[in-house]
N, C-alpha and C positions, 0 to 999 in steps of 0.2 A: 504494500500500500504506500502510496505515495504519500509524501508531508499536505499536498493540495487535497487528496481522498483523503485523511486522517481528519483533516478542519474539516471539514465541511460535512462528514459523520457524525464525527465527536458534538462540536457545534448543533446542527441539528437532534441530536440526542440530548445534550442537557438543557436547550431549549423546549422541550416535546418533555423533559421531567419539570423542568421547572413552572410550566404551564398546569400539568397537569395533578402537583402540587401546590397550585397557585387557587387550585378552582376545589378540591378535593378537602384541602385544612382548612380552611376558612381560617377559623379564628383564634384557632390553635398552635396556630406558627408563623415566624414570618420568612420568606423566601425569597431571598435574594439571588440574581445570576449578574455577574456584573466580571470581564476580560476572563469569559471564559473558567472561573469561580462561580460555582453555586452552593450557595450556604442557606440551610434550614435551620432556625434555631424554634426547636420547641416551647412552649409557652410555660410545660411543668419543668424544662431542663432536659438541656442535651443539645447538642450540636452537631451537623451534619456537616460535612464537606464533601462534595463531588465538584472532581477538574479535571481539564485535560491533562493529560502528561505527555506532549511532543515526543520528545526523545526516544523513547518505548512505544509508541502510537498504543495510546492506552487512556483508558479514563479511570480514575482511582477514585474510591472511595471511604469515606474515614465518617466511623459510622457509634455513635457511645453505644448503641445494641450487641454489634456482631465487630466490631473491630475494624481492619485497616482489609483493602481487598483491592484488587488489578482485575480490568477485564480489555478484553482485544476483539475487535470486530473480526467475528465469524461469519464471515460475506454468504456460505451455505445456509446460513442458520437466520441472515440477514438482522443479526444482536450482538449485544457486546456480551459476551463472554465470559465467567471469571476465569482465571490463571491457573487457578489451583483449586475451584472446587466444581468448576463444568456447570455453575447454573447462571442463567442468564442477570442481566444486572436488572432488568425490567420486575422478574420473579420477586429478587433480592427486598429492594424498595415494596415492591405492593404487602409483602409481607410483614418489613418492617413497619411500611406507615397504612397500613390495612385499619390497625384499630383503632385507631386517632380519624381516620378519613371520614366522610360524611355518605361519601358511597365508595363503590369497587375502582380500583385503583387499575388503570389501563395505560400504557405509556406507550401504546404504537398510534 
């Protein structure tokens, strides 16, 4: 994948989360996407980070639930990936923020 395929994935990926954690928490978080930085912070505690990470064409996420996690666009699979546990990052998120949400959490 090229550095130009890697933006423009990744970009639209945490644009398509950050939306759809925009409309989902209401008023339970607030969520910011701002150079490619997307931060959640919960309203009971906890903070979220999802970014790009260039160098590795990868989107990482840093999560006070589950911990620190790497995922790589699986172009077959048409989702990012994680690195080491094989489950998609879309899964990852609607599970974490499934119980906080107002309804079902969908990020395609």
């Amino acid at each position: 994948m090229t550095e130009v395929e890697f933006e423009r994935l990744a970009t639209a990926a945490l644009t398509r989360i950050a939306e759809t954690l925009e409309r989902n928490l209401g008023e339970v978080a607030d969520v910011d996407l701002l150079g490619g930085i997307l931060t959640i912070t919960l309203d009971r505690g906890g903070e979220y980070v999802i970014n790009k990470h260039g160098p590795n064409r990868q989107i990482w996420l840093s999560s006070p639930r589950s911990g620190a996690s790497h995922y790589g666009f699986d172009a077959a699979r048409a989702a990012w990936i994680g690195t080491r546990s094989g489950r998609a990052l879309a899964d990852v998120l609607a599970e974490e923020f499934g119980p906080i949400a107002s309804g079902p959490l969908t990020f395609d």
